[in-house]
C-alpha positions in Angstrom: -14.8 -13.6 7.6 -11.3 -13.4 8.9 -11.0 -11.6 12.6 -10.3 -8.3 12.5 -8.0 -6.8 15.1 -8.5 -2.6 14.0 -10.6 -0.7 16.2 -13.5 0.9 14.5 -14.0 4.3 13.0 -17.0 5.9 14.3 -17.7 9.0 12.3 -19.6 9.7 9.3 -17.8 11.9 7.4 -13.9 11.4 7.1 -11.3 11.3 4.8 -8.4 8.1 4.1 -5.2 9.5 3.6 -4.3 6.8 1.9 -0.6 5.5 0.3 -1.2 1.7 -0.3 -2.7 0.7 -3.8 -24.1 -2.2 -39.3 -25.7 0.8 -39.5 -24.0 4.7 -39.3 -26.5 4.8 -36.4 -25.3 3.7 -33.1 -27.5 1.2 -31.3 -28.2 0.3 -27.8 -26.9 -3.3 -26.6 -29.5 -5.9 -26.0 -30.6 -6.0 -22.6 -30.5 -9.3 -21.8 -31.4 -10.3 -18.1 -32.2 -6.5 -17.2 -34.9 -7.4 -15.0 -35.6 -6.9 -11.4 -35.6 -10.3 -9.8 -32.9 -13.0 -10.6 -32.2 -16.5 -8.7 -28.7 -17.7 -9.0 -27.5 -21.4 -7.3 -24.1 -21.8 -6.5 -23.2 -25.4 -7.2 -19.8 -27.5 -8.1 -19.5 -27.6 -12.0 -17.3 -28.1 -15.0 -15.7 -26.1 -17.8 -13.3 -26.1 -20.3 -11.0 -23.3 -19.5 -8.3 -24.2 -22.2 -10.6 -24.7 -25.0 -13.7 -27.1 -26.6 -11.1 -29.6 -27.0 -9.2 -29.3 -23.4 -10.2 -31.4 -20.7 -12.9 -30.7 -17.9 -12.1 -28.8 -15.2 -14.3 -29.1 -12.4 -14.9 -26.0 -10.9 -17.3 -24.4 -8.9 -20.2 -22.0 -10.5 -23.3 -19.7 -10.4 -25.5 -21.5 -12.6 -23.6 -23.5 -14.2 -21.4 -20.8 -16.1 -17.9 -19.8 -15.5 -18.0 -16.4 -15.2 -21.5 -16.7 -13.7 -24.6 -14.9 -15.6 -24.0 -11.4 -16.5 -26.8 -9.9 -14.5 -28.3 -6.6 -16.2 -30.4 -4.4 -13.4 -31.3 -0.7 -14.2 -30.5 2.6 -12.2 -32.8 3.6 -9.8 -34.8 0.4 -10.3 -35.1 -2.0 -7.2 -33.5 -5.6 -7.8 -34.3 -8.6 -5.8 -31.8 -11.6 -6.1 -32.1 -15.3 -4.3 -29.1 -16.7 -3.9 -29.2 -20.8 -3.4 -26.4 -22.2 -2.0 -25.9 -26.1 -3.5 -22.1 -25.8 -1.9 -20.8 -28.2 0.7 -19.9 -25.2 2.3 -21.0 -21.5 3.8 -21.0 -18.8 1.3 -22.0 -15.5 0.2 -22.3 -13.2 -2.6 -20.8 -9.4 -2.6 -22.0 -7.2 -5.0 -18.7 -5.5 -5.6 -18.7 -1.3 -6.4 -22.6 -1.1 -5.8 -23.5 1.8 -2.9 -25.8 -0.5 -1.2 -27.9 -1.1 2.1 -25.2 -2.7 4.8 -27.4 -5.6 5.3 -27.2 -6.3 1.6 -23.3 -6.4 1.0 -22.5 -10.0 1.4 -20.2 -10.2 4.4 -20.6 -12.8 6.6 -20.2 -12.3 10.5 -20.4 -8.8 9.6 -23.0 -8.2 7.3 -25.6 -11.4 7.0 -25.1 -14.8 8.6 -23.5 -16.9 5.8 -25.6 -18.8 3.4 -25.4 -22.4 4.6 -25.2 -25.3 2.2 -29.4 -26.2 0.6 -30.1 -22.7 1.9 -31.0 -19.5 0.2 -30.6 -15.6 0.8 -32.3 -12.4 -0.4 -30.6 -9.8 -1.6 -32.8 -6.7 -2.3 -31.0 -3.1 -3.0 -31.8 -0.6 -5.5 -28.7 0.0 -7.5 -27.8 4.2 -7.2 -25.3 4.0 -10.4 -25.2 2.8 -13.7 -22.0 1.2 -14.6 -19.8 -2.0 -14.5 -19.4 -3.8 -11.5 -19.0 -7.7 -10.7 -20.2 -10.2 -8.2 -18.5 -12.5 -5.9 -18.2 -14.4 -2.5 -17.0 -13.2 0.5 -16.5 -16.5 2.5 -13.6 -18.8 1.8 -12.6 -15.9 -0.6 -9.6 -17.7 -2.0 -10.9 -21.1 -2.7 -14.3 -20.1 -3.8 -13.3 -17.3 -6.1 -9.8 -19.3 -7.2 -12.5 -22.0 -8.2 -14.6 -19.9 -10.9 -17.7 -18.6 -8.2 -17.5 -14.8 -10.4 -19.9 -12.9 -12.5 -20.7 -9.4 -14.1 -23.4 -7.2 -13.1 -24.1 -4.3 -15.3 -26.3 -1.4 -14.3 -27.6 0.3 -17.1 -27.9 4.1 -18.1 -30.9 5.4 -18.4 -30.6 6.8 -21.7 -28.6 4.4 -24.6 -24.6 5.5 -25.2 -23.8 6.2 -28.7 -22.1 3.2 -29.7 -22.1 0.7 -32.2 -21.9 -2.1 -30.2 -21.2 -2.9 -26.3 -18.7 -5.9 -25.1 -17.7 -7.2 -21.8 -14.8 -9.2 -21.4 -14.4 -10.7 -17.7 -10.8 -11.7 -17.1 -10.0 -14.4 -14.7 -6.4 -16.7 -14.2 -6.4 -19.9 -13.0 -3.6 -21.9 -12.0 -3.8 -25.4 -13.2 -2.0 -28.2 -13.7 -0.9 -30.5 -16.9 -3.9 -32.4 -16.8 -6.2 -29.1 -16.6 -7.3 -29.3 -13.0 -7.0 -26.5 -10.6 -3.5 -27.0 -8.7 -4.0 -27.3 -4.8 -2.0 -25.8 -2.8 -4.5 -22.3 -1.5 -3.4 -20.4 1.2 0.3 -21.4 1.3 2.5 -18.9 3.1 4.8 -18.2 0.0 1.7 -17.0 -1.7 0.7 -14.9 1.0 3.6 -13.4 1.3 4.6 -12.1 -1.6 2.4 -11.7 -5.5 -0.7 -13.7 -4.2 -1.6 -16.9 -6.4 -0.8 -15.4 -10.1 -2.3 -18.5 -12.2 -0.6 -20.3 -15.5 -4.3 -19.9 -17.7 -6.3 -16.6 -18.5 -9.2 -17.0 -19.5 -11.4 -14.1 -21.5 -15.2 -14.7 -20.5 -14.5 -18.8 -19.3 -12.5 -19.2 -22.3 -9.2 -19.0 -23.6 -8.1 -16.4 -25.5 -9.7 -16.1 -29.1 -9.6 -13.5 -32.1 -12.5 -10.7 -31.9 -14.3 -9.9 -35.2 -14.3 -6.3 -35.7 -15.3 -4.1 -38.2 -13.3 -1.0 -39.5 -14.8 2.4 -38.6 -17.5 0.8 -36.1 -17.0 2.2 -32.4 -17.0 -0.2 -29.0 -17.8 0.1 -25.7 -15.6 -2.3 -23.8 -16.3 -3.2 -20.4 -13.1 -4.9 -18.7 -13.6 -6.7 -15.5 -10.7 -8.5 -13.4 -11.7 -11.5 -11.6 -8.4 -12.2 -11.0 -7.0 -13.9 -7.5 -3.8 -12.2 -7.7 -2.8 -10.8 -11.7 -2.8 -7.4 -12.3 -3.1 -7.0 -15.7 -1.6 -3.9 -18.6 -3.5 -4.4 -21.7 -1.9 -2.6 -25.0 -3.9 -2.6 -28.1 -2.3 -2.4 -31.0 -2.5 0.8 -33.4 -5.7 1.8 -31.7 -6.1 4.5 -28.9 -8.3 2.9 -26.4 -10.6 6.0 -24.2 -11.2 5.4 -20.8 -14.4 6.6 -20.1 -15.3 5.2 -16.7 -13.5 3.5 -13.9 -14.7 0.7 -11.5 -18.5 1.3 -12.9 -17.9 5.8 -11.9 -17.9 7.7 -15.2 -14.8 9.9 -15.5 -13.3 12.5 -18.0 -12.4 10.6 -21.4 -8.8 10.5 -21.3 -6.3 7.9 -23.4 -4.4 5.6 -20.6 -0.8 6.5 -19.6 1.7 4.9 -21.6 -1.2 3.8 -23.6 -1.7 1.1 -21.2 -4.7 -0.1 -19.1 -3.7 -1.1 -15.8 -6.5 -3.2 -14.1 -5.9 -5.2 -10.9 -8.2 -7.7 -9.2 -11.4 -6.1 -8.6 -10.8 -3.1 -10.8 -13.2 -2.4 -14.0 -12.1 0.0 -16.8 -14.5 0.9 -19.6 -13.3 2.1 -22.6 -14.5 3.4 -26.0 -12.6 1.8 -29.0 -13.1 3.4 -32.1 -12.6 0.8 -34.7 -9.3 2.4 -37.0 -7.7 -0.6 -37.9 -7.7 -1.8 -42.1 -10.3 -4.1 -43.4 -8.5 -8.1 -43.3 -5.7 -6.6 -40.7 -4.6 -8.0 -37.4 -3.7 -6.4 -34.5 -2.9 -7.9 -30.8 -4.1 -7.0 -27.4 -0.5 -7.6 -24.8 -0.9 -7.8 -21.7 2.2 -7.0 -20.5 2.2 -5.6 -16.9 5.0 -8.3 -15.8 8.6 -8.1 -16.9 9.5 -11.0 -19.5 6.1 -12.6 -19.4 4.0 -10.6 -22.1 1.6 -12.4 -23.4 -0.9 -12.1 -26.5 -5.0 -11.6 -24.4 -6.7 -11.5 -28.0 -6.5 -10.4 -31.6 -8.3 -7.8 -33.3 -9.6 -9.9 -36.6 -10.8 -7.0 -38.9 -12.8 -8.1 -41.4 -12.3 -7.6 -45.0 -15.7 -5.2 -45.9 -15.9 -1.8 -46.6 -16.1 0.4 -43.7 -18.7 1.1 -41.3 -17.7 4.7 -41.4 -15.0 6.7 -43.0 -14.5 8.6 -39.7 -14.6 8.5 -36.2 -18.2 8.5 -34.9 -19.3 12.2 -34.0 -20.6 11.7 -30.7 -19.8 12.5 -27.5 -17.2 9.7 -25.3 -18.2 11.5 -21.7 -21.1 9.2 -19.4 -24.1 10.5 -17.4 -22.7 11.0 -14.2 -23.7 9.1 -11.4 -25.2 10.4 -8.1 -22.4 10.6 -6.2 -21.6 12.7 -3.1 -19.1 15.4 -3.5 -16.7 15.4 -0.1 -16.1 19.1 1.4 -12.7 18.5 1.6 -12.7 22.4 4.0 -14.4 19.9 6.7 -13.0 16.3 5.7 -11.7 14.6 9.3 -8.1 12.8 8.3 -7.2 9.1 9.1 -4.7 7.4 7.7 -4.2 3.7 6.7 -0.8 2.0 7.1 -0.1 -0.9 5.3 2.7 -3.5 7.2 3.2 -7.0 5.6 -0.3 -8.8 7.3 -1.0 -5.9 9.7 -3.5 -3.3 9.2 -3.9 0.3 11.2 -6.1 2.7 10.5 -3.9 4.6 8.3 -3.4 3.6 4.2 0.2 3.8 3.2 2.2 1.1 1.5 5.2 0.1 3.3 5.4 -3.4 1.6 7.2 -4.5 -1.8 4.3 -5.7 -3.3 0.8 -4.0 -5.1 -1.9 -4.2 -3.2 -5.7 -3.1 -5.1 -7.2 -1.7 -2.1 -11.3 -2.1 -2.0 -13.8 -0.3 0.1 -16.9 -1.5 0.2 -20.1 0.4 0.5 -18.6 3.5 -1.5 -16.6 5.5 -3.9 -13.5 7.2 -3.2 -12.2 10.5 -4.9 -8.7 10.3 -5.8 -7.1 13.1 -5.0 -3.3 12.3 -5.1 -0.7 9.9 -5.7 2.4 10.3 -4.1 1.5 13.9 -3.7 0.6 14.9 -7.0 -2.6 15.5 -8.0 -4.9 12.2 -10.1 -6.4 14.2 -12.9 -9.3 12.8 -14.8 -11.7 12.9 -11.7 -11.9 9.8 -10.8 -13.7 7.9 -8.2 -12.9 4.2 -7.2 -14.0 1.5 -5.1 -10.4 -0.2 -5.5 -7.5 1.5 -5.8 -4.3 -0.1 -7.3 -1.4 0.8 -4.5 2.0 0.3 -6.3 5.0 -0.6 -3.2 5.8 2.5 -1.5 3.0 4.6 -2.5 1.1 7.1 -0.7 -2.8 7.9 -2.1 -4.9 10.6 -0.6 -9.1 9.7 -1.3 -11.9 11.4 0.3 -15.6 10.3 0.0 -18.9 11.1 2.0 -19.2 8.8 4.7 -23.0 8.1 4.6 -24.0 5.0 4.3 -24.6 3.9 7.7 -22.8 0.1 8.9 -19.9 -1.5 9.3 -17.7 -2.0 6.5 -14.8 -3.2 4.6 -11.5 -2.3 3.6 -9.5 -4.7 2.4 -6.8 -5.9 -0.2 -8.1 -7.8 -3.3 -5.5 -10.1 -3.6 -7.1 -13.0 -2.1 -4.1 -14.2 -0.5 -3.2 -10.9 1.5 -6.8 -10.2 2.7 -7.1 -14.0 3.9 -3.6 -13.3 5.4 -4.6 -10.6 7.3 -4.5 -7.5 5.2 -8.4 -6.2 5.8 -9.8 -4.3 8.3 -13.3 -2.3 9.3 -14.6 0.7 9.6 -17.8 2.1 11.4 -20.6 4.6 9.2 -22.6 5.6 12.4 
């Protein structure tokens, strides 16, 4: 881990004022992998990311796979997970948005001593909330996770969700060159100082962007997860009204996206519900277009050309179980504030750069209260929160998870530059 320079916070509870960042019966998914004890190895490896016919790209993997296994654990259920470490270097694995044991969270120096190369680690926690979250390392963040080491974990709800069918697309870039290898050039100050390494290549689940067979009237649970380095992503979909029902793995109240647009940044997860209105043998496209000039088609709705699954929209309710979470008495919250200067980090968490920063806590969920003053609706809680230049976010959480912890910008570039810090839970 990167040397911190921020003093520590040493009280439990306190609030970040924070400015910076086919049947007409629905069926459960499969649960595949949703066991309690998994063993992953993290090994060099190769994969296609522009296609079957592209060249190899050697990369680096969990088991093999670019994105890694999509591990499946249950709420409330303990999980036990060896990590081997077939690297010719020290790493980790953080188990991103899960509320955790400190000793569990994959931080080395801070956390755990790093995994060394032909050794293993443990990880044993007991997952408090169901949702969507992702794993990855925490040492060498920019090389290892710019060279593929990312994967999904998914904690299921104890009861099914009415839908149709579940998918997960894990979004990654790369930046690669002619010949399909990743491009050198990590950590260089240009980088650093401005975007972060936004890649040439996006890849849906390891591969490039393909058409998704749909069905008209069927309704889909879509779990989106960025692996990104450095992309923030603004996903449109075509004719259809995508629902966000939960955000970075916290269920929220269903709402359509602003602008009809899902923003996710690195880190972030969005789930949404999609009901299926398209017409049998129609096309429609998936942009992302969050950067000026460069919109670009992610995938294609392919509806096939069959009767209906339904003639109307499933009736069943869009809102999740909620999850466990703390409320903060915001009477009684303490204030800090997080300020956020080029590479330099005080405890204070306001952006005064030009650039987006997705700020990520780890060990918790924030409330977002307000952006820029006026109030986030919605009630949502995140564990990274997308801070657009010059903007001011007030959060509050429950400061009771015991350690120290976290907080850092998910652009690879700017935490390795400097932009982290970390707080004390005593």
């Amino acid at each position: 881990m990167n040397s911190v320079s921020s003093p520590f916070i040493t009280r439990r509870k306190f609030l970040f004022a924070a400015a910076s960042i086919a049947a007409s019966v629905p069926i459960r998914p499969a649960l595949a992998l949703a066991t309690g004890e998994h063993r992953i190895r993290v090994a060099p490896g190769q994969a296609r990311l522009t296609g079957p016919d592209g060249p190899r790209t050697p990369v680096w993997a969990y088991d093999g796979t670019v994105p890694g296994p999509t591990l499946r654990l249950r709420q409330g259920r303990p999980a036990r997970i060896i990590v081997e470490n077939g690297l010719g270097e020290d790493t980790t694995v953080h188990w991103h948005g899960i509320r955790l044991p400190n000793a569990m969270d994959g931080v080395p120096g801070l956390t755990q001593p790093p995994i060394r190369p032909g050794e293993n680690f443990v990880y044993e926690f007991t997952p408090p909330d169901a949702g969507t979250f992702w794993y990855h390392p925490h040492a060498d963040s920019l090389v290892q996770l710019g060279r593929g080491l990312a994967g999904a974990l998914i904690v299921e709800e104890a009861e099914p969700v009415a839908v149709d069918r579940e998918l997960l697309w894990l979004l990654q870039d790369w930046r690669l060159t002619k010949d399909g290898q990743i491009a050198a050039g990590f950590g260089n100050m240009m980088d650093a100082a401005m975007s972060g390494r936004v890649g040439n290549v996006v890849t849906v689940n390891g591969a490039p962007p393909a058409d998704l067979t749909v069905k008209a009237g069927e309704r889909v649970r879509l779990r989106l997860a960025n692996a990104s380095l450095a992309r923030i992503m603004a996903l449109r979909f075509e004719v259809h009204r995508p629902v966000i029902v939960a955000i970075d793995g916290q269920p929220c109240d269903p709402h359509e996206p602003e602008g009809g647009r899902l923003v996710l940044a690195p880190a972030m997860r969005i789930d949404v519900v999609l009901d299926m209105q398209g017409d049998p043998g129609k096309r429609y496209a998936v942009i992302d277009e969050f950067y000026d000039g460069l919109a670009y088609s992610l995938t294609t709705l392919a509806y096939d050309a069959g009767a209906p699954l339904r003639d109307h929209p499933l009736d069943a309710p869009l809102r999740l179980p909620a999850n466990p979470l703390p409320a903060p008495d915001l009477a009684k919250a303490e204030r800090h504030e997080i300020v956020l200067q080029g590479a330099t980090c005080r405890l204070t968490m306001r952006n005064e750069t030009a650039w987006w920063h997705p700020m990520h806590v780890h060990g918790f969920s924030l409330s977002v209260l307000s952006r820029n003053g006026s109030p986030v609706p919605h009630r949502q809680w995140q564990d990274t929160v997308l801070l657009a230049p010059k903007d001011t976010i007030e959060c509050a959480f429950v400061a009771d998870n015991p350690g120290d912890w976290m907080l850092h910008c998910h652009v690879a570039d700017h935490q390795m530059a400097g932009l982290m810090t970390v707080f004390r839970v005593t």
